[in-house]
C-alpha positions in Angstrom: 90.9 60.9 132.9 91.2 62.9 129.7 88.3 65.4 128.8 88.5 64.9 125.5 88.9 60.8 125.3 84.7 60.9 124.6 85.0 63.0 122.0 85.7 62.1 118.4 88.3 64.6 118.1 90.8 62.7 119.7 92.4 60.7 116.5 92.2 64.5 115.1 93.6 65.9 117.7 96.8 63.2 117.8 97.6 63.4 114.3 97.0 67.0 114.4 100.0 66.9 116.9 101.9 64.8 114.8 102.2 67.3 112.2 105.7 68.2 111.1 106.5 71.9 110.9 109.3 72.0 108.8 109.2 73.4 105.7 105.4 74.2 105.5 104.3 75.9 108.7 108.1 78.0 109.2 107.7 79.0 105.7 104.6 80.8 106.9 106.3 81.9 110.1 109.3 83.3 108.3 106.9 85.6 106.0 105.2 86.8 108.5 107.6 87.3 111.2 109.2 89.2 108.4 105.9 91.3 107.1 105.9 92.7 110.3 109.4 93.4 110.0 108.8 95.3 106.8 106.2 97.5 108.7 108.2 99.1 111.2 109.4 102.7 110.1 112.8 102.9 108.7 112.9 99.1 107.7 113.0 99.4 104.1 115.5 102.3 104.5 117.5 100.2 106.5 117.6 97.4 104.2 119.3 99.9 101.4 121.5 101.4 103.7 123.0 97.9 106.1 121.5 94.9 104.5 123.3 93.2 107.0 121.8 94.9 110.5 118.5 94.4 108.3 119.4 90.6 108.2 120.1 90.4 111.6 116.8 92.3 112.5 115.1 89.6 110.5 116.7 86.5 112.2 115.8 88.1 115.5 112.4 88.2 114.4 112.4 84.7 113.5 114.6 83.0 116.1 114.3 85.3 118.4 112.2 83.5 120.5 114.8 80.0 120.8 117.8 82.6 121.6 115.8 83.8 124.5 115.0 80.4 125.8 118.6 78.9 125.5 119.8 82.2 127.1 117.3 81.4 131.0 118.4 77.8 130.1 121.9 78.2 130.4 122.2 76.7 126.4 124.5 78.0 123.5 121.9 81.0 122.1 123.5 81.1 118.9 122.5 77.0 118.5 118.8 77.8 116.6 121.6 78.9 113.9 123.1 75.0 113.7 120.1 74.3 111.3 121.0 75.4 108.3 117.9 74.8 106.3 115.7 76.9 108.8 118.7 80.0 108.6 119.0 79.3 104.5 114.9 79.6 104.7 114.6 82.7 106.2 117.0 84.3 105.0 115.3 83.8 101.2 112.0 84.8 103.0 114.0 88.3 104.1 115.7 88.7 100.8 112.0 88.2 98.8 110.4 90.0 101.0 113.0 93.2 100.7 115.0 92.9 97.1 112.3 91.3 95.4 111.9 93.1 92.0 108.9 95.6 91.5 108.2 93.6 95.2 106.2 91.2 93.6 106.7 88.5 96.8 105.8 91.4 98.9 102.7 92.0 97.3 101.1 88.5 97.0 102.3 87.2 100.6 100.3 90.8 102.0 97.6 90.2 100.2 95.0 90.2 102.7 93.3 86.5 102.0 96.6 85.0 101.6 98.3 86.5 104.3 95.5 85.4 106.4 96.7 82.0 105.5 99.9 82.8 106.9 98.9 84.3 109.9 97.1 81.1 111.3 100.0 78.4 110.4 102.5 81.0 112.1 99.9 80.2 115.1 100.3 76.7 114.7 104.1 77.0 115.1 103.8 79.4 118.1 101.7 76.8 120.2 103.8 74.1 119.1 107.2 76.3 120.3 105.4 76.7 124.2 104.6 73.1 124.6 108.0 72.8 122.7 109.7 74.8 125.4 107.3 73.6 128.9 108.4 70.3 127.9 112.1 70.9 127.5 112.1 72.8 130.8 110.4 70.2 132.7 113.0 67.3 131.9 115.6 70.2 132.9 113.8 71.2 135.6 111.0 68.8 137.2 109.7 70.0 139.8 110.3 73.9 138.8 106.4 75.3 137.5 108.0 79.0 137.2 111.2 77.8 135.0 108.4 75.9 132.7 106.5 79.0 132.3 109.0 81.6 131.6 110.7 79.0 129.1 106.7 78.5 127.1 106.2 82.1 127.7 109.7 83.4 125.6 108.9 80.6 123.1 106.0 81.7 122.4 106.4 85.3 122.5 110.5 86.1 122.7 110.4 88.2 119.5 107.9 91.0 121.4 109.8 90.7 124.4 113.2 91.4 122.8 111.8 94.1 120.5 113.8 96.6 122.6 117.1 94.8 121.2 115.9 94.4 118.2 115.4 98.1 117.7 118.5 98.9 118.7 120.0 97.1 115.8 117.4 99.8 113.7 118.9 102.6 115.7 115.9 103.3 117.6 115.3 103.3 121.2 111.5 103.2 122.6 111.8 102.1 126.1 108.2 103.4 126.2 107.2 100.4 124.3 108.7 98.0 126.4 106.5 94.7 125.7 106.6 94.1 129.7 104.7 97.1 130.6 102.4 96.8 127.5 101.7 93.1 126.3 100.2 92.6 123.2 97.4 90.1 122.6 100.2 87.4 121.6 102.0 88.1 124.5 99.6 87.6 127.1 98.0 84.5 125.6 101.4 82.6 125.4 101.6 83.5 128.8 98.2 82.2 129.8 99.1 79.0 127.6 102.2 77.7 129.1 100.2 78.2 132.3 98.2 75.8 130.9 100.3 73.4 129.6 102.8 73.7 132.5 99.9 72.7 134.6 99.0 69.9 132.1 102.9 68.9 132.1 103.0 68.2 136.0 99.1 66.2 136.0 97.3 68.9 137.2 95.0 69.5 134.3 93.2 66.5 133.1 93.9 66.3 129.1 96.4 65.2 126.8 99.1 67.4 125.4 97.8 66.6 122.2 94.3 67.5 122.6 95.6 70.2 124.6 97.6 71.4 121.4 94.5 71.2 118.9 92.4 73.2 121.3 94.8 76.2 122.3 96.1 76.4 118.6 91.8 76.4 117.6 91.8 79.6 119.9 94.7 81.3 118.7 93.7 81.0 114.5 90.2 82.1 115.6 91.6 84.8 117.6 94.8 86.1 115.7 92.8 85.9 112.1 89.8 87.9 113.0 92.0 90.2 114.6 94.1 90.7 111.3 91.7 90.6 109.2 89.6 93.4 111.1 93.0 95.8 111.8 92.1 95.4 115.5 94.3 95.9 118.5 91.4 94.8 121.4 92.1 91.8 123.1 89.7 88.9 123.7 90.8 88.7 127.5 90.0 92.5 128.1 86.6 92.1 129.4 87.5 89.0 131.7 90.7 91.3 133.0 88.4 94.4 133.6 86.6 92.4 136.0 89.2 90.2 137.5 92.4 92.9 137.8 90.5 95.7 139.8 89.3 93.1 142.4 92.5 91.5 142.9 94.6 94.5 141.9 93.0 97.6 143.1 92.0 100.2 140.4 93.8 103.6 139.1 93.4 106.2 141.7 92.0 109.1 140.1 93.7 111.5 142.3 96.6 113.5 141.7 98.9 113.7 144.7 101.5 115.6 142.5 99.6 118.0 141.5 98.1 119.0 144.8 101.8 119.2 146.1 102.9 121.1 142.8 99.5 123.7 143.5 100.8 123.6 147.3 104.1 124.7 146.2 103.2 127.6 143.6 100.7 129.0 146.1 103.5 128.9 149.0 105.3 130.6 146.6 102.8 132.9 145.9 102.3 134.1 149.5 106.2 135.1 149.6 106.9 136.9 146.5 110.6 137.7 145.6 112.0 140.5 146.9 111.8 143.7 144.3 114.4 145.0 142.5 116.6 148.0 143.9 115.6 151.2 142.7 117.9 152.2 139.0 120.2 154.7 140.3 120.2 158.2 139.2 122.4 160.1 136.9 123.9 161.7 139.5 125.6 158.7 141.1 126.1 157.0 137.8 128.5 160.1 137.2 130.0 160.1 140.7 130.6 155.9 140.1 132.2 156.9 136.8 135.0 159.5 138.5 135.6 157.1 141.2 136.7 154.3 139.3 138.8 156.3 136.9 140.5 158.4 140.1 141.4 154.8 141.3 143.2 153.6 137.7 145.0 156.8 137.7 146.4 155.9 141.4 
């Protein structure tokens, strides 16, 4: 039985579900997929210099996420690009958001209450793209959970997780910032929700996909605008992690294993000191070394 079937929500929820994307909620993606774009150092630069790897950075950033999943589906990754409207869109988004004179687009889509906006119908899309991608996985792949999940988790998040790539194409190279070893808040909550909607997929959560939609996309507005609008990086699942992750994970260890073996080593060291140096030789023999090797170029 369906949670949510008491509630009055469920007509919302449906039609909420319903909603068409395209033009409306891409536009929004587009800008801000782009914005963000704009804000990494060198971007503009690189815009001037190759428009065209500037281009490509931007499509990345806006289909990124379907050339990922068509790639661990075994699918054409260049077949996002067979929609022309969606390329011709984004590629006016890019070219406002870079050539735009005096950067008037620039300025009123990063305008703080607008871009707000922005920022939650980008979140709409994102949930619709992992139930988008559980679903297509599970007619693929029925009875494979892991297959669903990696598929919701790249459409949801594939731009982050090929950010390495995508910064080649700027000539930069951060493997430091590898989105694996340090997820950001989008990451990890596409990752919890294709959980949940892979389990929803196969009957083990009790709720519609719709409703399920409405709620998760509820979550990530509330989440992703208050985030934005306060500059913050925290996540809302750090305090549930701290608590969970050191019981199930172990903690840090605060000791230093390396260093006790690097301290071992110096004082070993220490305890046999180099030999000295031979004692400088005296005039004497310098003068006697001198005459020996010119007797033996005159023989």
């Amino acid at each position: 039985m369906d949670l949510a079937e008491a509630l009055p929500l469920g007509e919302l929820a449906a039609a909420f579900a319903a909603l068409p994307v395209f033009p409306l909620f891409d536009t929004a993606y587009f800008i801000v997929s782009v914005l963000y774009l704009k804000y990494e150092p060198g971007a503009v630069e690189m815009s001037r210099k190759s428009p065209f790897a500037s281009w490509l950075c931007a499509m990345l950033h806006c289909f990124g996420s379907y050339i990922l999943a068509d790639l661990l589906l075994g699918e054409a990754p260049i077949g996002c690009f067979s929609h022309n409207s969606s390329v011709i869109l984004a590629t006016a988004v890019w070219y406002l958001i870079f050539f735009c004179p005096m950067n008037l687009f620039y300025k009123c889509v990063s305008f703080l209450p607008v871009k707000l906006i922005f920022v939650a119908m980008k979140e709409v899309v994102r949930v619709r793209k992992i139930a988008a991608g559980v679903h297509h996985a599970h007619h693929l792949y029925h009875h494979g959970w892991f297959v669903m999940m990696a598929t919701g988790w790249v459409k949801g998040s594939g731009v982050a997780l090929m950010s390495n790539f995508e910064q080649l194409l700027r000539g930069v190279w951060k493997p430091e910032t590898n989105e694996i070893l340090h997820m950001s808040f989008p990451t990890k909550a596409s990752l919890y929700g294709t959980v949940l909607f892979t389990l929803q997929q196969t009957h083990w959560l009790p709720i519609s996909e719709a409703n399920l939609i409405f709620f998760f996309t509820m979550f990530m507005i509330v989440c992703k605008v208050f985030m934005t609008a306060t500059h913050s990086h925290a996540s809302p699942f750090a305090p549930l992690e701290n608590l969970v992750c050191p019981v199930l994970f172990g903690s840090v260890s605060s000791g230093h294993p390396s260093h006790h073996h690097d301290h071992h080593g110096a004082s070993h060291e220490v305890s046999h000191p180099p030999p000295p140096p031979p004692p400088a030789k005296s005039k004497e023999e310098l003068n006697e070394g001198t005459r020996k090797r010119k007797a033996k170029k005159a023989e």
